[in-house]
VMD Tcl script that builds the backbone (N, CA, C; Angstrom):
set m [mol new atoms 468]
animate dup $m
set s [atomselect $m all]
$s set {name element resname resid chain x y z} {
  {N N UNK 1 A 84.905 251.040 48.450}
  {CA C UNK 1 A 84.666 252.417 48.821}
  {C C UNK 1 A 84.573 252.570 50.338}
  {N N UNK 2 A 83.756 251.205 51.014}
  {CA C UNK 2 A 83.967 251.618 52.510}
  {C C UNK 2 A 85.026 251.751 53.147}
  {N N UNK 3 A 86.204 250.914 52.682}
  {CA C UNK 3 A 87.661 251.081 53.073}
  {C C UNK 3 A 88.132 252.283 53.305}
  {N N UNK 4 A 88.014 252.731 51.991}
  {CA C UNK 4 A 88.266 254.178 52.211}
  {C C UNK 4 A 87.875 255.378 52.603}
  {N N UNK 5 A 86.438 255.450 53.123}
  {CA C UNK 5 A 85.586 255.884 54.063}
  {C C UNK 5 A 86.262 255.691 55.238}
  {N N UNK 6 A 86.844 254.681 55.452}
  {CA C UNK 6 A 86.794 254.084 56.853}
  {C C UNK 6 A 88.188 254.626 57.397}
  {N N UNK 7 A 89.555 254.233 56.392}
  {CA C UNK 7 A 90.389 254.903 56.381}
  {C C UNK 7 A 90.883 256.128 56.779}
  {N N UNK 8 A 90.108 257.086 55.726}
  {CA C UNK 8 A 89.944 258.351 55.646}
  {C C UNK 8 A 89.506 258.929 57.501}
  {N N UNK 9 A 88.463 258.343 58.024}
  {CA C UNK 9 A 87.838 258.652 59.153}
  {C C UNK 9 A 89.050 258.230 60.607}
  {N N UNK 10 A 89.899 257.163 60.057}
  {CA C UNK 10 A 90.582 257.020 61.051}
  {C C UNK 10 A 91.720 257.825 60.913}
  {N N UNK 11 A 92.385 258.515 60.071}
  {CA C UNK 11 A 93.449 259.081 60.036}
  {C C UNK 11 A 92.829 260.428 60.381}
  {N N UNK 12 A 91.602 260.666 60.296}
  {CA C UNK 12 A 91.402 262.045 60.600}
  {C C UNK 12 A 90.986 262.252 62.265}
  {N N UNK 13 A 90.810 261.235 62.682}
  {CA C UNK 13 A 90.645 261.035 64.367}
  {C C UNK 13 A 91.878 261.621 65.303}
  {N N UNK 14 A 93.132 260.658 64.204}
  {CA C UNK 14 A 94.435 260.882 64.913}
  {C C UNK 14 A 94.623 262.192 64.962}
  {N N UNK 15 A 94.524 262.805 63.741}
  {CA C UNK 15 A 94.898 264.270 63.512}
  {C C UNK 15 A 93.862 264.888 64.618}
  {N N UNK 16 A 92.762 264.901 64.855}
  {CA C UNK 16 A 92.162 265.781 65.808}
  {C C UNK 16 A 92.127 264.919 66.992}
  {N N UNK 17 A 92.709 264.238 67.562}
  {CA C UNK 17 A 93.389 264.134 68.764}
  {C C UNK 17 A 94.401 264.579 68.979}
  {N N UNK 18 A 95.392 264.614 68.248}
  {CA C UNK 18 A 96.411 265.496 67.898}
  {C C UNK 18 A 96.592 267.263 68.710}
  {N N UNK 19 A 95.293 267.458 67.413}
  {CA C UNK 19 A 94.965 268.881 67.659}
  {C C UNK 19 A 94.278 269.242 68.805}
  {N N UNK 20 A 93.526 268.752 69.748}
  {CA C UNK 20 A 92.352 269.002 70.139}
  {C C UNK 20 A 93.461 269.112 71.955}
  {N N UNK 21 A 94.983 268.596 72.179}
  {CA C UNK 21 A 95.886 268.573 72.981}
  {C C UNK 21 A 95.725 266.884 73.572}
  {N N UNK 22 A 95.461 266.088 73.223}
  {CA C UNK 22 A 95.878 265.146 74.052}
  {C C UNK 22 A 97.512 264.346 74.732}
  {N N UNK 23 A 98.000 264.768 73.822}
  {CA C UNK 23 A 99.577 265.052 74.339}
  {C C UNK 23 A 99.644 265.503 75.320}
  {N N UNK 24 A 99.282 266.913 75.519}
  {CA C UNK 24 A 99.585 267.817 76.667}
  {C C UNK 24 A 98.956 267.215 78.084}
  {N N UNK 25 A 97.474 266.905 77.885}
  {CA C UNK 25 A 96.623 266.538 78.618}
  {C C UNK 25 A 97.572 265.068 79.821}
  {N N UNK 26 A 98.020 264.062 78.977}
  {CA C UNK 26 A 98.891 263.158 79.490}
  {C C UNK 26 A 100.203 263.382 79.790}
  {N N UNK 27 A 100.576 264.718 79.057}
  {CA C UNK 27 A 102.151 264.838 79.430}
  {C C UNK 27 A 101.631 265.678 80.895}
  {N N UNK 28 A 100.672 266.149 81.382}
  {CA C UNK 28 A 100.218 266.812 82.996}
  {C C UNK 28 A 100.854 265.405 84.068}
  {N N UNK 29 A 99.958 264.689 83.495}
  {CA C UNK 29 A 100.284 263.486 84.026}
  {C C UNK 29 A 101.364 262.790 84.506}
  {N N UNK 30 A 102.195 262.546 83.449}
  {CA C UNK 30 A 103.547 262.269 83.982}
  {C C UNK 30 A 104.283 263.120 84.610}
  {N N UNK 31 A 104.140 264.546 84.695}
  {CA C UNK 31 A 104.878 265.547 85.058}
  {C C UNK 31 A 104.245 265.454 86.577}
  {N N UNK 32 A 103.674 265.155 87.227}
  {CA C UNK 32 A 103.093 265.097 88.337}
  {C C UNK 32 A 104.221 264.641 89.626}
  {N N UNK 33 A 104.493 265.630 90.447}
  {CA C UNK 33 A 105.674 265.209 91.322}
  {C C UNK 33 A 105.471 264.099 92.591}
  {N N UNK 34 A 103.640 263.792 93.136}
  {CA C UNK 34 A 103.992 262.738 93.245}
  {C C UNK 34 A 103.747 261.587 92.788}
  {N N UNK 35 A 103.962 261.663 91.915}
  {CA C UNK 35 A 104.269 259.908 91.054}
  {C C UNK 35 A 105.445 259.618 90.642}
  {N N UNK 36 A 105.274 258.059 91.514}
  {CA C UNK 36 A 106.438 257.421 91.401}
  {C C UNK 36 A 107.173 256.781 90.393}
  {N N UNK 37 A 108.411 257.565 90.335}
  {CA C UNK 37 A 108.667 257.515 88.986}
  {C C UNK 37 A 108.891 255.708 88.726}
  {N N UNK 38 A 109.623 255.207 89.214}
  {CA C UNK 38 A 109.200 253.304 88.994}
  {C C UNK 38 A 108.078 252.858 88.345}
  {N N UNK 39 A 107.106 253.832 88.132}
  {CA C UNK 39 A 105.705 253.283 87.405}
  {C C UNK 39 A 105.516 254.069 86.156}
  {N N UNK 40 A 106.823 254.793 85.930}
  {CA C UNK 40 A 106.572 255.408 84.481}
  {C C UNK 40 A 106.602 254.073 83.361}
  {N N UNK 41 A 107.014 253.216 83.466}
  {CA C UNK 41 A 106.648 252.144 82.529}
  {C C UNK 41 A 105.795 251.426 82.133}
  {N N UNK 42 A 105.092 251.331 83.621}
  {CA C UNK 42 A 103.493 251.044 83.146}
  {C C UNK 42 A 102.950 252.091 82.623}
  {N N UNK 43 A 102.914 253.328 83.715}
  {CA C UNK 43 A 101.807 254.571 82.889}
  {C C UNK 43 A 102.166 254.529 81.537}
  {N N UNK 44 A 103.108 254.718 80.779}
  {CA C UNK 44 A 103.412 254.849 79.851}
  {C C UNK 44 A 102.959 253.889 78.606}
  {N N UNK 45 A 103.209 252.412 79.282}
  {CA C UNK 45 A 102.518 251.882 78.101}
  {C C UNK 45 A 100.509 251.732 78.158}
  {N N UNK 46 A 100.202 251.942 79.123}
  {CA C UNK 46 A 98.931 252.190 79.666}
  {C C UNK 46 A 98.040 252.888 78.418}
  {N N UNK 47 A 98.796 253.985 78.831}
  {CA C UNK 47 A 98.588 255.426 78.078}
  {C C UNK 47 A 98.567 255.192 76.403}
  {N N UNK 48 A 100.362 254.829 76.345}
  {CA C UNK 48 A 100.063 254.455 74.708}
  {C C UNK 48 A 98.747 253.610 74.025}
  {N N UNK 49 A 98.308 252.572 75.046}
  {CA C UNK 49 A 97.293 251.758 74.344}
  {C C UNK 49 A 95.818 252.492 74.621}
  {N N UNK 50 A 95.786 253.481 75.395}
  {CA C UNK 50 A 94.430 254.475 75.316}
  {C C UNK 50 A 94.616 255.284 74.282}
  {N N UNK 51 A 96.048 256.221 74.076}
  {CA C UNK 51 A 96.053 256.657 73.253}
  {C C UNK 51 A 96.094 256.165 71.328}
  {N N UNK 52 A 96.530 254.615 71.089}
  {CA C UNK 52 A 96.664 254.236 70.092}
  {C C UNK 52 A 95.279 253.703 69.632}
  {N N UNK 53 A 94.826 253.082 70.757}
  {CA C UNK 53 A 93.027 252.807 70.573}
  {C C UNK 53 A 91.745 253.747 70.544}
  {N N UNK 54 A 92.059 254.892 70.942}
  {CA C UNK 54 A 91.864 256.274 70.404}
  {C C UNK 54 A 91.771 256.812 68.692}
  {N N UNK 55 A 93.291 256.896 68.620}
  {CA C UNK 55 A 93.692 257.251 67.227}
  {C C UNK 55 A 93.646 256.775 66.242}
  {N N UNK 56 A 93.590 255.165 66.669}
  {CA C UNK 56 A 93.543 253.697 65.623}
  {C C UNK 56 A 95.047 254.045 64.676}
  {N N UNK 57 A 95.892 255.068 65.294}
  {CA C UNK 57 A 97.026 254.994 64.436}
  {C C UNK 57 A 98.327 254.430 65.497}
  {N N UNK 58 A 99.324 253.528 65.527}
  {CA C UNK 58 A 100.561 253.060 66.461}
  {C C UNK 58 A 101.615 254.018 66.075}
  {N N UNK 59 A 101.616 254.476 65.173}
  {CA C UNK 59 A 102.422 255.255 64.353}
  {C C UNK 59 A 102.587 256.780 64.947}
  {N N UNK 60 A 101.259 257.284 65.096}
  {CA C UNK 60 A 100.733 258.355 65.353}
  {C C UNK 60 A 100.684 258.280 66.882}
  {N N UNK 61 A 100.938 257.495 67.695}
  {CA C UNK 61 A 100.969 256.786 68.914}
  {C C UNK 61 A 102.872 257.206 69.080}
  {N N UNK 62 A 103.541 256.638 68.625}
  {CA C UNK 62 A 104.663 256.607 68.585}
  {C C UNK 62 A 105.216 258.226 68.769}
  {N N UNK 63 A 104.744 259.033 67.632}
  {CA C UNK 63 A 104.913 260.183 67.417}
  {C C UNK 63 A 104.887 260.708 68.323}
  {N N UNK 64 A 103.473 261.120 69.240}
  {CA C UNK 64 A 103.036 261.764 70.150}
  {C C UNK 64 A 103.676 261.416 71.574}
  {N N UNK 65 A 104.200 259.921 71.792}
  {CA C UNK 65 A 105.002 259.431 73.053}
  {C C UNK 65 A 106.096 260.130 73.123}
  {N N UNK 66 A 106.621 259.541 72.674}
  {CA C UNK 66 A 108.530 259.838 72.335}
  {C C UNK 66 A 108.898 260.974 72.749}
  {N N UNK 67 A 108.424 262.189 72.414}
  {CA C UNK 67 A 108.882 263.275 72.617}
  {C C UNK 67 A 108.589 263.696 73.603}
  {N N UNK 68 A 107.219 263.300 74.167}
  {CA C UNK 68 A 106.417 263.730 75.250}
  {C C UNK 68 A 107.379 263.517 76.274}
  {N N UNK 69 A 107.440 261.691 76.331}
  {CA C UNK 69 A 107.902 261.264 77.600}
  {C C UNK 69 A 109.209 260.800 77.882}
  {N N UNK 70 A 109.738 260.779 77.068}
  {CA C UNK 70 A 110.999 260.196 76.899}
  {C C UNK 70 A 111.643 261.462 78.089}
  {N N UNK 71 A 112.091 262.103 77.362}
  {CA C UNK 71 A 112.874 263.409 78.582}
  {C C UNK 71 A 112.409 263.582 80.242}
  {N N UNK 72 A 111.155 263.684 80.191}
  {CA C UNK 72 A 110.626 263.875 81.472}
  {C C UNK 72 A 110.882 262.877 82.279}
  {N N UNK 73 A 110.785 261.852 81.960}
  {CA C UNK 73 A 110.850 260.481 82.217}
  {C C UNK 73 A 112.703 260.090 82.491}
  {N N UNK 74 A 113.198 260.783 82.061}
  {CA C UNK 74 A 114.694 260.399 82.179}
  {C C UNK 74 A 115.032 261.400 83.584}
  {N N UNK 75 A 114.513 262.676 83.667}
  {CA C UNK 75 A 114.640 263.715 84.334}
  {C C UNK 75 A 113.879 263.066 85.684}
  {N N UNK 76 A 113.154 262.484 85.628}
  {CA C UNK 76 A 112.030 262.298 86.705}
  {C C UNK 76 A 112.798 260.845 87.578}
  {N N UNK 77 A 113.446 259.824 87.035}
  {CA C UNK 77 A 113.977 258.973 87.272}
  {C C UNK 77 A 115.762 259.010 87.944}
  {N N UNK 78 A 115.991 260.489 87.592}
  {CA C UNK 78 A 117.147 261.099 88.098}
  {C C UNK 78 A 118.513 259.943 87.335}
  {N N UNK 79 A 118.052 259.686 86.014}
  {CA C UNK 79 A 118.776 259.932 84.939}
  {C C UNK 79 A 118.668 257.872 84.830}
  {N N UNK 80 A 118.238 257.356 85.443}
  {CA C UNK 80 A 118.138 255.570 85.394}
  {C C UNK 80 A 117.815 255.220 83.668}
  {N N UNK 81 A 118.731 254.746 83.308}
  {CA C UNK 81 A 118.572 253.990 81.892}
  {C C UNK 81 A 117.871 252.858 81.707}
  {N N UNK 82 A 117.057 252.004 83.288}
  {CA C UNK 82 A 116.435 251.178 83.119}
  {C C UNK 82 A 114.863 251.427 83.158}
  {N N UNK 83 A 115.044 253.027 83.689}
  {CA C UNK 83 A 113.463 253.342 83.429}
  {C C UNK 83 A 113.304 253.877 82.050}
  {N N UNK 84 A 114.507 254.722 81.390}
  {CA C UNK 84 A 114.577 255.389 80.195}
  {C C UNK 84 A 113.876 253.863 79.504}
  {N N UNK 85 A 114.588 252.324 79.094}
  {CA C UNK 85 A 114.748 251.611 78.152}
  {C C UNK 85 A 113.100 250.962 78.716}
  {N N UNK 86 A 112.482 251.051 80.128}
  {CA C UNK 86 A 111.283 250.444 80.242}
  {C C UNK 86 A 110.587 251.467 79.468}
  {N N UNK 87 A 110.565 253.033 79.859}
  {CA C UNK 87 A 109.679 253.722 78.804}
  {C C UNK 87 A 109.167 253.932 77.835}
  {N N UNK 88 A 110.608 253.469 77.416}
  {CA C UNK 88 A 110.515 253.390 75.655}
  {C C UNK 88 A 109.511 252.097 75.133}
  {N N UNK 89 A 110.044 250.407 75.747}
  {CA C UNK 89 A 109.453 249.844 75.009}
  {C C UNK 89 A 107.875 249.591 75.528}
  {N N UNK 90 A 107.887 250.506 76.837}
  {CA C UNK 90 A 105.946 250.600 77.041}
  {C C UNK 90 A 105.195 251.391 76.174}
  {N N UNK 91 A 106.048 252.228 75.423}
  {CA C UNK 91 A 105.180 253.654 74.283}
  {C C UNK 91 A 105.260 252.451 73.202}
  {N N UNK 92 A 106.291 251.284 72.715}
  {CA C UNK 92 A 106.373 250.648 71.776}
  {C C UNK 92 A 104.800 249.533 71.847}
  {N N UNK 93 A 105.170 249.001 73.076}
  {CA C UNK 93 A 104.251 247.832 72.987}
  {C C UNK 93 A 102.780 248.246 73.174}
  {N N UNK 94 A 102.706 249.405 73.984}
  {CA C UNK 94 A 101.470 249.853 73.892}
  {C C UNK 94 A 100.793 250.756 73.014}
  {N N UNK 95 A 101.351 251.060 72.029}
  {CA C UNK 95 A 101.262 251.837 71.083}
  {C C UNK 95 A 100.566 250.276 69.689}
  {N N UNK 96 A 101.428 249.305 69.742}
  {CA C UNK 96 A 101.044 248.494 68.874}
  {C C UNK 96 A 99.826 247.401 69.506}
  {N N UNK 97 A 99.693 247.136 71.067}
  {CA C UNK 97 A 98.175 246.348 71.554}
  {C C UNK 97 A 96.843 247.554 71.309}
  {N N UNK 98 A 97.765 248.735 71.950}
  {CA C UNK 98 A 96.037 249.413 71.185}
  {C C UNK 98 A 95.606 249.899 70.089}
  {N N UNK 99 A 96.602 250.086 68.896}
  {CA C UNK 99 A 96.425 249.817 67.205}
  {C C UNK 99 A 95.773 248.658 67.083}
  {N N UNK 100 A 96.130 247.416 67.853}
  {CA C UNK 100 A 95.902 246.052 67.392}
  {C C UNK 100 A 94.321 246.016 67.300}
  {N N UNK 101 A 93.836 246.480 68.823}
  {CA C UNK 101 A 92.357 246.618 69.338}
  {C C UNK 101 A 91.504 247.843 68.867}
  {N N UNK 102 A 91.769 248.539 68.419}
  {CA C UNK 102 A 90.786 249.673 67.802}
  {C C UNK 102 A 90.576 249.606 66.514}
  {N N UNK 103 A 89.246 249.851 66.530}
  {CA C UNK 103 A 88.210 249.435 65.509}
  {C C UNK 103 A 88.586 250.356 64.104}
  {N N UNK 104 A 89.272 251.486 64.577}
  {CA C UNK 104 A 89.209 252.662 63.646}
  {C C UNK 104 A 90.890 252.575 63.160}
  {N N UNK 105 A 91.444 251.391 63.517}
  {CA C UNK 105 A 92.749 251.341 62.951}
  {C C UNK 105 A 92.805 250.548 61.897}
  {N N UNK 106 A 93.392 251.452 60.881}
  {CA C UNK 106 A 93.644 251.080 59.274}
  {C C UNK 106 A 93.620 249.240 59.357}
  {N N UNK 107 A 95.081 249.028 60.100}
  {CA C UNK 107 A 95.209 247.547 59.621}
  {C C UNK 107 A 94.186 246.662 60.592}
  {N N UNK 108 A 93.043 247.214 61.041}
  {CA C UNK 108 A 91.754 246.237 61.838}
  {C C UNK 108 A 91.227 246.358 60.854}
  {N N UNK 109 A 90.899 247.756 60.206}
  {CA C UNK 109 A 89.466 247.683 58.994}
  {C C UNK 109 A 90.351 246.157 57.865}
  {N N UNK 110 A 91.388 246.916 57.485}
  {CA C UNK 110 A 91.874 246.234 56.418}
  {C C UNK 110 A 91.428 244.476 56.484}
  {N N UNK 111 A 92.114 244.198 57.562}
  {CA C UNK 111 A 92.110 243.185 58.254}
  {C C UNK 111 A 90.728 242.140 58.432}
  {N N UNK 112 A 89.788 242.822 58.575}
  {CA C UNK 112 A 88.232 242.240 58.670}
  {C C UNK 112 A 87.993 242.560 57.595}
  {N N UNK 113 A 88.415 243.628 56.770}
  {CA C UNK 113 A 87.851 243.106 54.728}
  {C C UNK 113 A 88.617 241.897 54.321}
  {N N UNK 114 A 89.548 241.696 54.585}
  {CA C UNK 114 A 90.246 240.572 54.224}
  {C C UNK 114 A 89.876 238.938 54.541}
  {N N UNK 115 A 88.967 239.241 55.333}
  {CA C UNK 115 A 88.946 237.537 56.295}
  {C C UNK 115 A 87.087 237.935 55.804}
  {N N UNK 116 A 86.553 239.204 55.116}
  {CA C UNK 116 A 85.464 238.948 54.915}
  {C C UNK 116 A 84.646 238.729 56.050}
  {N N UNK 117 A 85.094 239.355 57.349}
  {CA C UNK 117 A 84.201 239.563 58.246}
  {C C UNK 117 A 84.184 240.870 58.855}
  {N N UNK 118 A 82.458 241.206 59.348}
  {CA C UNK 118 A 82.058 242.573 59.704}
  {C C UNK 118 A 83.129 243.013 60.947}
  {N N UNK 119 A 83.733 244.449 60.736}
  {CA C UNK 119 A 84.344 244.995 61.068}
  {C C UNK 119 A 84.399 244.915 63.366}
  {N N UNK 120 A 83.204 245.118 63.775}
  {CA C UNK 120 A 83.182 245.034 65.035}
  {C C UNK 120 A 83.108 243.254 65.816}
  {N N UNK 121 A 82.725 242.467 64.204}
  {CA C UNK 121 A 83.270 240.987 64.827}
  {C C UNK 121 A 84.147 240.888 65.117}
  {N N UNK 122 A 85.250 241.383 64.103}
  {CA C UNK 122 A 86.666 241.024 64.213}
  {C C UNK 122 A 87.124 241.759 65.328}
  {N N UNK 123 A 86.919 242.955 65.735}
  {CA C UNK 123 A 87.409 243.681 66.934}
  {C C UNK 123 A 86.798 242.884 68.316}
  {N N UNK 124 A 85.202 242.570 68.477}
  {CA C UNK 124 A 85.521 240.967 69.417}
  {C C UNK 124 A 86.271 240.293 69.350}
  {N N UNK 125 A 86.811 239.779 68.014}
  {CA C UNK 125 A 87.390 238.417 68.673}
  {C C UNK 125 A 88.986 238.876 68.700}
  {N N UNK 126 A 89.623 239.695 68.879}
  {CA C UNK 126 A 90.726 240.445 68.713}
  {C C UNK 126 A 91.003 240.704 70.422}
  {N N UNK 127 A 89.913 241.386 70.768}
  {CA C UNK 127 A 89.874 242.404 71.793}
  {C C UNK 127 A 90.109 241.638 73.120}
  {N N UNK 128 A 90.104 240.367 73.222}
  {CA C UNK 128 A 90.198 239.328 74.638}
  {C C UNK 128 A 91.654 239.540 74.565}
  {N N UNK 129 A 92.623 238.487 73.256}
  {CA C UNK 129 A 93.473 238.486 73.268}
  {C C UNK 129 A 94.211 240.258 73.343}
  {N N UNK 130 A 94.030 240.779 72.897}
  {CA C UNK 130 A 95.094 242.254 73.026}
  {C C UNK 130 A 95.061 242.170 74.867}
  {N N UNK 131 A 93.648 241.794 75.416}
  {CA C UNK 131 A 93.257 242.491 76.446}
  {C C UNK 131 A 94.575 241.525 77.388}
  {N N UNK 132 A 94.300 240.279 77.196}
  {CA C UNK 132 A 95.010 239.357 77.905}
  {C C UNK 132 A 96.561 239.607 77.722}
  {N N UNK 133 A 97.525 240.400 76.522}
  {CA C UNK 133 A 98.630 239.869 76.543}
  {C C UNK 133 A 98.909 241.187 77.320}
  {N N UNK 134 A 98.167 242.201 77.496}
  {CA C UNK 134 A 98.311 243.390 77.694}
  {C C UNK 134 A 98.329 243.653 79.521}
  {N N UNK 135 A 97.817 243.153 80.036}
  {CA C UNK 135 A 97.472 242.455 81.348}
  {C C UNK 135 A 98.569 241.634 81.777}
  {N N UNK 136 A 99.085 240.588 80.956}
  {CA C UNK 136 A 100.174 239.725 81.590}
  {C C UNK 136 A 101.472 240.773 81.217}
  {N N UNK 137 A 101.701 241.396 80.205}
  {CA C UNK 137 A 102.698 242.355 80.007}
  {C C UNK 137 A 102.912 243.463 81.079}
  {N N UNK 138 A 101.824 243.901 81.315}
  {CA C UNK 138 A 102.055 244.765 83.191}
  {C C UNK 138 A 102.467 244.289 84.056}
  {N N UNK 139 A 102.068 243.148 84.555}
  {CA C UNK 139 A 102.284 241.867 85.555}
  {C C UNK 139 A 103.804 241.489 85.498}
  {N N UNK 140 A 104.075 241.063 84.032}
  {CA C UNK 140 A 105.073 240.655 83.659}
  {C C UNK 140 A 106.669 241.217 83.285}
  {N N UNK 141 A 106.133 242.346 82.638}
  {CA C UNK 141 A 106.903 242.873 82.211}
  {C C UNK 141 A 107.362 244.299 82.710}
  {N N UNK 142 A 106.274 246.092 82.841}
  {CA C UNK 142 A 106.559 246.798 82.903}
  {C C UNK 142 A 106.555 246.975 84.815}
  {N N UNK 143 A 106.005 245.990 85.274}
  {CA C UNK 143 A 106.417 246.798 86.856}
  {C C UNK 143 A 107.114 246.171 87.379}
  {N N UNK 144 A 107.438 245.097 87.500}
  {CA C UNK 144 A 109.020 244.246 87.742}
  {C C UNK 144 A 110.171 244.459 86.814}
  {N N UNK 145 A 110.045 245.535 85.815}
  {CA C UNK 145 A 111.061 245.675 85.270}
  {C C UNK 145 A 111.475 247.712 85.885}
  {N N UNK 146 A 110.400 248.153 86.107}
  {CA C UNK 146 A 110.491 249.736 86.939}
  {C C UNK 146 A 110.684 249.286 88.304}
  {N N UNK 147 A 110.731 248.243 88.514}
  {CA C UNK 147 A 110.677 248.160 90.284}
  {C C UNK 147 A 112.033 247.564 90.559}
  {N N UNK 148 A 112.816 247.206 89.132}
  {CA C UNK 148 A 114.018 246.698 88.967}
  {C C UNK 148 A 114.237 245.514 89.808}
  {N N UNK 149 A 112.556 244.466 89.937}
  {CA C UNK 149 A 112.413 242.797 90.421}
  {C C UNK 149 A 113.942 242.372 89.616}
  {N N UNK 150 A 114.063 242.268 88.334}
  {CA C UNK 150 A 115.066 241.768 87.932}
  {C C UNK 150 A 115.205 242.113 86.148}
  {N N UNK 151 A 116.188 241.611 85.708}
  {CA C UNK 151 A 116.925 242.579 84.711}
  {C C UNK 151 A 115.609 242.977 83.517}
  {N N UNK 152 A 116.002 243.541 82.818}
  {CA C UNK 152 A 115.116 244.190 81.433}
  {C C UNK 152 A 114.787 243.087 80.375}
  {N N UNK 153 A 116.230 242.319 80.264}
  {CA C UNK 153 A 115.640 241.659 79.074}
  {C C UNK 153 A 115.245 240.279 79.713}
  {N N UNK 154 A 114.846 240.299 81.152}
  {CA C UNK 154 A 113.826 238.697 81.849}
  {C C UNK 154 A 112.431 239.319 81.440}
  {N N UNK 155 A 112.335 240.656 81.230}
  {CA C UNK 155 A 110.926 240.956 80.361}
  {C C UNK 155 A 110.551 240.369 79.141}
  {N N UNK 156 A 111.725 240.589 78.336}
  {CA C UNK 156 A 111.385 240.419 77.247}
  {C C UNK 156 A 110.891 238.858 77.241}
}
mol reanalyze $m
mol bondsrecalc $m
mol representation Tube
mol addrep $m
C-alpha cells in the first residue's frame, strides 16, 4: 500500500509542477539574450536534473524540455546542429541523473522496496554516484562539446 501512496504522490508532484509554470519559469532563462549560447548544453542538462529531481518523473522531464528548448536553442545558436544535438542529449541525460536521484521517483521508491531498504537510504547511497557522473559529464561532456573543444561523439 505504501508503494502506492508513494507513487500516487510522485506523479502528482510532476503534474503540479507542470501546472504551477515551471516550464515557463526556465524557458525565461534560456531566452535571456545575454547568455551564451555555447552553454545551452550545460544549462540544459543542469536544468533537466533540477527539474527531473523535482518531479521524480524523466519522462515528464523529457516532455517539458523538448519543446521548451529545443527551438530556442536552435534560434539562439544561429541554427549550429552541434548545439541543437548537445541540447538534446543534456535534456536526455539530465532528465535520467535526476530521476535516478529523487526520492519521489517511481523507479527509486520501487527500487528500495525491492532491495528491502528504507527509501531515503537508498537515495544516500545513490545520490554520490548520480552526483559524481553528473559533475564529470559537465566537465566532460556538455562544455567541451558547446565550446566545440572537439567533436560530439569524443563525449560520448
Amino acid at each position: 500500500f505504501g508503494a502506492l501512496v508513494a507513487l500516487t504522490l510522485a506523479w502528482a508532484t510532476g503534474a503540479i509542477m507542470q501546472a504551477v509554470g515551471l516550464n515557463r519559469f526556465f524557458g525565461e532563462i534560456l531566452q535571456n539574450e545575454s547568455l551564451d549560447y555555447r552553454m545551452l548544453p550545460t544549462l540544459t542538462f543542469i536544468i533537466a536534473i533540477l527539474i527531473a529531481f523535482s518531479t521524480g518523473t524523466s519522462w515528464g522531464t523529457m516532455t517539458i524540455m523538448f519543446p521548451l528548448v529545443l527551438v530556442p536553442s536552435y534560434k539562439a545558436s544561429g541554427g549550429d546542429p552541434v548545439i541543437l544535438y548537445g541540447v538534446t542529449a543534456g535534456i536526455l541525460a539530465g532528465a535520467v541523473a535526476g530521476d535516478h536521484a529523487s526520492p519521489i521517483s517511481d523507479t527509486t521508491i520501487l527500487a528500495s522496496m525491492a532491495s528491502e531498504c528504507q527509501l531515503l537510504q537508498h537515495v544516500r547511497t545513490q545520490a554520490p554516484y548520480a552526483l559524481m557522473v553528473s559533475i564529470w559529464s559537465i566537465l566532460v561532456g556538455t562544455i567541451p562539446s558547446g565550446r566545440a573543444t572537439f567533436a560530439n561523439w569524443v563525449s560520448i
